[in-house]
C-alpha positions as CSV (number, residue, x, y, z in Angstrom):
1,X,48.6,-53.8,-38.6
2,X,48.0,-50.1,-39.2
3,X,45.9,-50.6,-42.4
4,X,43.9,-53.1,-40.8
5,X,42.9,-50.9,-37.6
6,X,42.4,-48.1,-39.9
7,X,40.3,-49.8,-41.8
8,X,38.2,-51.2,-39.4
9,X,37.3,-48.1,-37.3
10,X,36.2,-46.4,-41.1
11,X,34.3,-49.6,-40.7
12,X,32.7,-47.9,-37.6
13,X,32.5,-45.0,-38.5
14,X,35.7,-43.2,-37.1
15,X,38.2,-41.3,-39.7
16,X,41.5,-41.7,-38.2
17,X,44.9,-41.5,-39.3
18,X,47.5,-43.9,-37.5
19,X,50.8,-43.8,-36.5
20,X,52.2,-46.4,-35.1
21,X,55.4,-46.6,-32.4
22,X,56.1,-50.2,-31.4
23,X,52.7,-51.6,-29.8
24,X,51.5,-47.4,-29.3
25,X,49.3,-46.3,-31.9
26,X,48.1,-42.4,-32.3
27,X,44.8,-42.0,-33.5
28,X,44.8,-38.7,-35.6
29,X,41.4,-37.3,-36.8
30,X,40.6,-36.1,-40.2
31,X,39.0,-33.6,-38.4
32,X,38.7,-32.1,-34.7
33,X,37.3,-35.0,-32.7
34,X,34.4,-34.5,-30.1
35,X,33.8,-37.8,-29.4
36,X,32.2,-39.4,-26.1
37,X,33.5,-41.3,-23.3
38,X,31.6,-44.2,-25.0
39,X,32.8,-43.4,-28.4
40,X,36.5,-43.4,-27.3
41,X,36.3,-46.5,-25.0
42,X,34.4,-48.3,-28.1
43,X,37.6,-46.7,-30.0
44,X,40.0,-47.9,-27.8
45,X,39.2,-51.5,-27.8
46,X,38.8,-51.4,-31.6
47,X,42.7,-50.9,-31.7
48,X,43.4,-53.2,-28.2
49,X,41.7,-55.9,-30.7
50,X,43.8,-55.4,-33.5
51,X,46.8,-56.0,-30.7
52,X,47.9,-52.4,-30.1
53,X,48.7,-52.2,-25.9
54,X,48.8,-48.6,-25.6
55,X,46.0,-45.9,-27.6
56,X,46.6,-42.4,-27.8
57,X,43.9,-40.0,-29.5
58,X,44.5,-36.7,-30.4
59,X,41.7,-34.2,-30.5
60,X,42.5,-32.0,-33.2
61,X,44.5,-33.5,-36.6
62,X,47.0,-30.5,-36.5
63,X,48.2,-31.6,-32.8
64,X,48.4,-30.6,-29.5
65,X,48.7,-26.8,-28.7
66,X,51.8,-26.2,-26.7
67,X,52.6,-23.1,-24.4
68,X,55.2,-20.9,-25.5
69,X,56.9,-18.0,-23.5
């Protein structure tokens, strides 16, 4: 299911990397996203389509930046 969805939003025009967790899958860019509300809801349905329930996207392809102390 992964290879098709990642397939299909190249098809678009969107460079993501998936990983998949059950029916969640994380949309990792190839490079730092800046995409538009319309982008990622036309994103989001691409991968509701290919039967995901649940889309996450990161922003940046190295991950989240998380506080330290």
């Amino acid at each position: 299911m992964n290879e098709s969805l990642e397939q299909r939003l190249r098809d678009e025009g969107f460079a993501y990397r998936t990983e998949v967790r059950d029916r969640l899958v994380i949309l990792v860019p190839e490079e730092t996203a800046d995409l538009a509300r319309e982008q990622r809801l036309h994103v989001t349905r691409i991968a509701l389509a290919e039967g995901f329930t649940h889309v996450a996207m990161e922003l940046d392809p190295e991950g989240a930046a998380l506080p330290r102390d």
